[in-house]
Legacy VTK file of the C-alpha trace (Angstrom):
# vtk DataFile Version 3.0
C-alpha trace
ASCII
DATASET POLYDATA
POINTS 78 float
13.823 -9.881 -17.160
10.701 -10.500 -19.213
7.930 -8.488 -19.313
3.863 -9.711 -19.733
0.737 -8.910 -19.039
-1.717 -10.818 -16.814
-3.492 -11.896 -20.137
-0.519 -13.409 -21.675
0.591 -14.712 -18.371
-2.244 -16.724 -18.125
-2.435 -17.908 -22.341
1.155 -18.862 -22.160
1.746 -19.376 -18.585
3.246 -23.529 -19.196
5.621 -21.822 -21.450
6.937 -19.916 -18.668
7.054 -21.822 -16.179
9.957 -24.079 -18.202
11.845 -20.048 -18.943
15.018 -19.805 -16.940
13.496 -15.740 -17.211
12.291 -13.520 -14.252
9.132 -12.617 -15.600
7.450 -9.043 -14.293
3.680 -9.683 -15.067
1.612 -6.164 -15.387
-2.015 -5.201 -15.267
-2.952 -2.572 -16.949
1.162 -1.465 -17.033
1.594 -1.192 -13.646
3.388 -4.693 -11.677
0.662 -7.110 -10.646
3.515 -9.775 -9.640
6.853 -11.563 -9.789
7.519 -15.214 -11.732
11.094 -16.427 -10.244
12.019 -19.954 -11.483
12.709 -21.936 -8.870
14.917 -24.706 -9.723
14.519 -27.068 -6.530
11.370 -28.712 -5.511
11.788 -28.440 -1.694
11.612 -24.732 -0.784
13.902 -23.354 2.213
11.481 -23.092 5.874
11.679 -19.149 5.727
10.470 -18.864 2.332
7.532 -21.025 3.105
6.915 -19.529 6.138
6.586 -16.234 4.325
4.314 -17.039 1.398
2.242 -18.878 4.688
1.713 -15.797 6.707
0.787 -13.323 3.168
-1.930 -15.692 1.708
-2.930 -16.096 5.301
-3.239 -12.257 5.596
-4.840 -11.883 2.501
-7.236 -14.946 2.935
-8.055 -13.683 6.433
-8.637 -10.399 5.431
-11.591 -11.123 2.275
-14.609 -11.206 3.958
-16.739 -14.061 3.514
-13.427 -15.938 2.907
-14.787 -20.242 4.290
-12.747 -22.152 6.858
-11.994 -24.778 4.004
-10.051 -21.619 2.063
-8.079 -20.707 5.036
-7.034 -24.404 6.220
-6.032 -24.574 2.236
-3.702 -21.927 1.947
-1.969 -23.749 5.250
-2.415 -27.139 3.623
-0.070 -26.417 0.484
2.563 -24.703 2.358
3.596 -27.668 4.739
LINES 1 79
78 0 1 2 3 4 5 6 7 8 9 10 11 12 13 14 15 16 17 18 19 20 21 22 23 24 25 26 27 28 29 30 31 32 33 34 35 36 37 38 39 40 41 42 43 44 45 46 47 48 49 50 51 52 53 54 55 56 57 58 59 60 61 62 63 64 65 66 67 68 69 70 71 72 73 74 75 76 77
């Protein structure tokens, strides 16, 4: 497993999307999020379903968040 920060995440983050590496990304040292290659384009119903209902959670939750935002986070997931 590979270890960056946000910061180099974001500088280098083409690079690592071709790494066959789990990548830990950190903020400030603590774990800010997960990078798993995925190696097949079509991902599996529950997985979808999953990343669906979180960034609906979170969208839902921001206040202020527009109807265009939430019907977005929907729209990619199908």
């Amino acid at each position: 497993m590979r270890v960056v920060s946000v910061r180099d995440f974001r500088d280098k983050a083409s690079e690592m999307f071709r790494s066959e590496d789990v990548i830990l990304v950190t903020r400030d040292g603590a774990p800010a999020g997960f990078f798993l290659p995925w190696d097949t384009p079509e991902l599996p119903v529950e997985v979808r379903r999953e990343v669906f209902l979180r960034l609906s959670e979170q969208i839902g939750a921001k206040p202020g968040a527009s109807p265009a935002a939430r019907r977005a986070a929907g729209h990619y997931l199908r």
